[in-house]
PyMOL CGO cylinders between C-alpha atoms (Angstrom):
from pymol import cmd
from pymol.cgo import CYLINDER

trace = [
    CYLINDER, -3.69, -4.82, -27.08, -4.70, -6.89, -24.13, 0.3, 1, 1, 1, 1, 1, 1,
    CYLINDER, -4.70, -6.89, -24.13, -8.50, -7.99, -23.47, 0.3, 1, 1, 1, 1, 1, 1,
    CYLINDER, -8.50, -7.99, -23.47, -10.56, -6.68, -20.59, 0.3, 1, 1, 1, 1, 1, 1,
    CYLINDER, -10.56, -6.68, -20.59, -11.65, -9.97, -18.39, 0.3, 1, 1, 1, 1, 1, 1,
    CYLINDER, -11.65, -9.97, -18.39, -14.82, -10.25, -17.31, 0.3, 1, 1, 1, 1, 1, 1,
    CYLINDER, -14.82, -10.25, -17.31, -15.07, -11.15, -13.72, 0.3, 1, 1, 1, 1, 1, 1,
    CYLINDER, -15.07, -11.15, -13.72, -18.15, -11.46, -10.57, 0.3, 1, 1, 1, 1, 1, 1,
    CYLINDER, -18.15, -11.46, -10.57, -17.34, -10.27, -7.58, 0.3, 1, 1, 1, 1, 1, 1,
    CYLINDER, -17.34, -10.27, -7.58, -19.74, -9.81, -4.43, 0.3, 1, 1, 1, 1, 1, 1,
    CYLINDER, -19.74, -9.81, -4.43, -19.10, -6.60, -2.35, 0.3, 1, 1, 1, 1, 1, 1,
    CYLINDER, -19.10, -6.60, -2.35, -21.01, -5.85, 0.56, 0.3, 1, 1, 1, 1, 1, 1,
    CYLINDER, -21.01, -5.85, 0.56, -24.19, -3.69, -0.12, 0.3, 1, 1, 1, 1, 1, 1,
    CYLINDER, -24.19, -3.69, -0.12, -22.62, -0.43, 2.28, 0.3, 1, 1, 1, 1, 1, 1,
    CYLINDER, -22.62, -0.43, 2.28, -20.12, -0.43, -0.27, 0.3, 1, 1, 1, 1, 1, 1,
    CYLINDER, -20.12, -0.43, -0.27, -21.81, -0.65, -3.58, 0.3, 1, 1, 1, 1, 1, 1,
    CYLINDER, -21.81, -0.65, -3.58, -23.99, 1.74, -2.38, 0.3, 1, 1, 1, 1, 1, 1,
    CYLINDER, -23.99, 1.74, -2.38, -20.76, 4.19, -2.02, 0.3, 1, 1, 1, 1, 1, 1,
    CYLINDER, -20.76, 4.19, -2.02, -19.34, 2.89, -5.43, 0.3, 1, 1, 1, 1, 1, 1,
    CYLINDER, -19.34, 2.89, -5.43, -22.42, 3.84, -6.97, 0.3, 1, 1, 1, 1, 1, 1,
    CYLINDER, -22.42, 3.84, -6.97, -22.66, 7.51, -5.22, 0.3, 1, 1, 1, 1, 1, 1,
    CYLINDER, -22.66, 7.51, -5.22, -19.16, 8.32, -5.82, 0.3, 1, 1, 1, 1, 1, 1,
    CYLINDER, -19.16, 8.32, -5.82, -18.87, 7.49, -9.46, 0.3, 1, 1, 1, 1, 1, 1,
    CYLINDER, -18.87, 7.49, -9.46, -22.41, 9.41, -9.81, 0.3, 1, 1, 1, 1, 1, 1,
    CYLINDER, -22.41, 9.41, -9.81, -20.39, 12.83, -7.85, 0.3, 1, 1, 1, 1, 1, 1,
    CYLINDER, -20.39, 12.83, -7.85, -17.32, 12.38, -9.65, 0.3, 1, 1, 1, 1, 1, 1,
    CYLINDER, -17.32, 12.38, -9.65, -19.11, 11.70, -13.32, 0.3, 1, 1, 1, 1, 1, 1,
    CYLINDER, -19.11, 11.70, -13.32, -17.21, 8.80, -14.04, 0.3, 1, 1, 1, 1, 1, 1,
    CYLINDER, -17.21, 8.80, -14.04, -18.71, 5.01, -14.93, 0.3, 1, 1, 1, 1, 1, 1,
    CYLINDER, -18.71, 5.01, -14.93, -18.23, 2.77, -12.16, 0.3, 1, 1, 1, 1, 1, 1,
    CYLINDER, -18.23, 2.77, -12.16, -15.93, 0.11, -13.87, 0.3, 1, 1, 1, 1, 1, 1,
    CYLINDER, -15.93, 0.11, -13.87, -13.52, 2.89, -14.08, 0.3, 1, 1, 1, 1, 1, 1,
    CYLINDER, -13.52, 2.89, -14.08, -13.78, 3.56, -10.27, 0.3, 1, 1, 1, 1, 1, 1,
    CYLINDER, -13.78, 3.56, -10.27, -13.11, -0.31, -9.30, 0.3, 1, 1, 1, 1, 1, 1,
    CYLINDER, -13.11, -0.31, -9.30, -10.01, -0.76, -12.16, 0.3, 1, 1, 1, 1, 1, 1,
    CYLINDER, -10.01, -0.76, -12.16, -8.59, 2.47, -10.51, 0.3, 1, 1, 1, 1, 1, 1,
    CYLINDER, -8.59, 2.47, -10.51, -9.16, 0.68, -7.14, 0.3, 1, 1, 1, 1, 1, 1,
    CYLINDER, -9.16, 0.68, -7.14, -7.98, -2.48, -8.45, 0.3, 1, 1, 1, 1, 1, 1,
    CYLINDER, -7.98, -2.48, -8.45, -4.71, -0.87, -10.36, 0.3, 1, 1, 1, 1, 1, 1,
    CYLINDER, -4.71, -0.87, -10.36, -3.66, 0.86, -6.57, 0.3, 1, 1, 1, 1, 1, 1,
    CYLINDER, -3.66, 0.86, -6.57, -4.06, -2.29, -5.11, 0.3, 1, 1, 1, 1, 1, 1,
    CYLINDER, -4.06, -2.29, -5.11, -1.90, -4.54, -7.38, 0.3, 1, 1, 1, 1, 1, 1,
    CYLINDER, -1.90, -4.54, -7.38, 0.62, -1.61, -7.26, 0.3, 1, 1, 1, 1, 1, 1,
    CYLINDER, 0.62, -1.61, -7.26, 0.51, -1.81, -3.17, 0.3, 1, 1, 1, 1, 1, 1,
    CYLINDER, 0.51, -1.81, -3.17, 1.42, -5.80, -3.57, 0.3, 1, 1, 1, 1, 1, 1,
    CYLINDER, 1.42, -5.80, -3.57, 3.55, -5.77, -6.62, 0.3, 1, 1, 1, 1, 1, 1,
    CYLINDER, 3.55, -5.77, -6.62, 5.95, -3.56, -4.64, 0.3, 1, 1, 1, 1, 1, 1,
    CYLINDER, 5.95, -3.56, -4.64, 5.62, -6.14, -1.00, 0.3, 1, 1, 1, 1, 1, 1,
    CYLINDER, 5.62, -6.14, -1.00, 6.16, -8.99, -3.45, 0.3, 1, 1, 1, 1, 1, 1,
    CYLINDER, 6.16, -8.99, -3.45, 9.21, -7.08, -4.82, 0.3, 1, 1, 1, 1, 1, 1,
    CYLINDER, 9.21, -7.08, -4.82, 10.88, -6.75, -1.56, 0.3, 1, 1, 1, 1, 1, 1,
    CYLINDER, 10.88, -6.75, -1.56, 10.02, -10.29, -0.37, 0.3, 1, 1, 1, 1, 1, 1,
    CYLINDER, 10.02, -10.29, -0.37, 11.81, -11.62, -3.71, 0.3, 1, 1, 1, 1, 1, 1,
    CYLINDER, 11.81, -11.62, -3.71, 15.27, -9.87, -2.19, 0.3, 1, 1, 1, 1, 1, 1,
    CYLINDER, 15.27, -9.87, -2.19, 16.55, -12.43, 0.52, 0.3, 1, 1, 1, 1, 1, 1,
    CYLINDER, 16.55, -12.43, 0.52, 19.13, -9.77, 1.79, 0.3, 1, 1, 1, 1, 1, 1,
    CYLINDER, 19.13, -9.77, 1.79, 16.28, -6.92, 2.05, 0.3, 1, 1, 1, 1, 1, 1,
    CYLINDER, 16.28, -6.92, 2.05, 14.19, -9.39, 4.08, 0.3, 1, 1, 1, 1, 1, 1,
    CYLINDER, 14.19, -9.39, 4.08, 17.09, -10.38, 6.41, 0.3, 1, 1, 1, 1, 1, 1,
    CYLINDER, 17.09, -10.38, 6.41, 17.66, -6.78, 7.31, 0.3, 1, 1, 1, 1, 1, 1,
    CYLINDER, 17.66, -6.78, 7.31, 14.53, -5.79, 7.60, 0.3, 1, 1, 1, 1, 1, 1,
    CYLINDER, 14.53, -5.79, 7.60, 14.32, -8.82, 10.61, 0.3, 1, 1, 1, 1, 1, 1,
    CYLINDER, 14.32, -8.82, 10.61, 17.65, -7.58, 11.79, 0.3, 1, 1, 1, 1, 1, 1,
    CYLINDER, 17.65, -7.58, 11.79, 16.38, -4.23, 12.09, 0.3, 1, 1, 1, 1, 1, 1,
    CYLINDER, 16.38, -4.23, 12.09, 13.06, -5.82, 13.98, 0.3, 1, 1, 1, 1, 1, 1,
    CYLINDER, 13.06, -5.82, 13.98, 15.18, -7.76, 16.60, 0.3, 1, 1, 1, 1, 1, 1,
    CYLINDER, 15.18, -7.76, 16.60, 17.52, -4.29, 16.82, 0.3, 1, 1, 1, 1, 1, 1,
    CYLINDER, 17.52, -4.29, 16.82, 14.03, -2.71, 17.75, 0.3, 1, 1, 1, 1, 1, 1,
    CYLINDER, 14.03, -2.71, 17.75, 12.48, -5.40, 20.02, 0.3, 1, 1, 1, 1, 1, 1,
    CYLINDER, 12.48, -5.40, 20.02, 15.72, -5.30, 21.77, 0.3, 1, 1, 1, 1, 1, 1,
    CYLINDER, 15.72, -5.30, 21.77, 15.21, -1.06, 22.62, 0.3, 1, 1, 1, 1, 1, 1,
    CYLINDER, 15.21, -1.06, 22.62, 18.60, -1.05, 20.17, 0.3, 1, 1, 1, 1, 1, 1,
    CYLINDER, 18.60, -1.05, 20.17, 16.69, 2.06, 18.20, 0.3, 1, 1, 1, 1, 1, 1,
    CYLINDER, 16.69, 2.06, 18.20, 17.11, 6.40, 18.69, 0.3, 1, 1, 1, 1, 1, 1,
    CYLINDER, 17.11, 6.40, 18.69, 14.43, 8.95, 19.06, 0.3, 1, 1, 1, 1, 1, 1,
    CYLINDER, 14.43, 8.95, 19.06, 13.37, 10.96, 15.92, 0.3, 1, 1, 1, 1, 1, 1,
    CYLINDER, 13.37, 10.96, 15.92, 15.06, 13.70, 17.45, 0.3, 1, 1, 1, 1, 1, 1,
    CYLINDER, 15.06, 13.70, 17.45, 18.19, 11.77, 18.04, 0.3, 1, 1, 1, 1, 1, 1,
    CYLINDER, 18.19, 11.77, 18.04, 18.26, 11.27, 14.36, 0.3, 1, 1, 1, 1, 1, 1,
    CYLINDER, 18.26, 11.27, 14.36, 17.93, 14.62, 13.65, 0.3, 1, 1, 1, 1, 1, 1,
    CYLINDER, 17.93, 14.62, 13.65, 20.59, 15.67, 16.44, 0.3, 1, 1, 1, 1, 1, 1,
    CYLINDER, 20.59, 15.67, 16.44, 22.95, 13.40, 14.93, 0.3, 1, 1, 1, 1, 1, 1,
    CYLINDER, 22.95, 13.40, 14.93, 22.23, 14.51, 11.03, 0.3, 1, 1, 1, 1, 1, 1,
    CYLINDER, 22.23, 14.51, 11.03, 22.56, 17.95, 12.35, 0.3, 1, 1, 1, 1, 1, 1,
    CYLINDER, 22.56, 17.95, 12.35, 19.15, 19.15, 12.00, 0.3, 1, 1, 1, 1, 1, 1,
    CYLINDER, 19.15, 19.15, 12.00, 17.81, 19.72, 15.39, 0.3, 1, 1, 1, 1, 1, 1,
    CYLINDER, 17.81, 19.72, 15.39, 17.11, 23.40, 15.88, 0.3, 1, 1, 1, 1, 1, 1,
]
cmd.load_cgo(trace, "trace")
């Protein structure tokens, strides 16, 4: 079983003061509202830092940015003209 870490971290009074009222409406403690914050957040970067480890998914992803800077793109409904599902 791993060990909680203690940590100190300074957050702006508007927002401790909306920490504190939301964990008081939803009945939970407060260190369960900031892990909950803190577990969507690594989740958020875990999955950036898992596409920047894939060389090829980074070089299309600037392919398809030049593709788009150079007006090389289709409309929504294009897409869905072309797929068939334009009604």
């Amino acid at each position: 079983m791993e060990r909680a870490i203690t940590m100190s971290v300074k957050i702006s009074p508007e927002n401790a003061k909306l920490v504190r009222l939301l964990a008081v409406l939803e009945n939970r403690n407060i260190k369960d509202v900031f892990d909950e914050a803190i577990s969507a957040y690594v989740t958020r970067q875990k999955e950036s830092l898992e596409i920047l480890a894939r060389p090829d998914w980074m070089e299309t992803i600037k392919q398809n940015e030049n593709k788009f800077k150079k007006g090389e793109t289709i409309t929504h409904e294009e897409l869905k003209r072309r797929l068939g599902l334009a009604g």
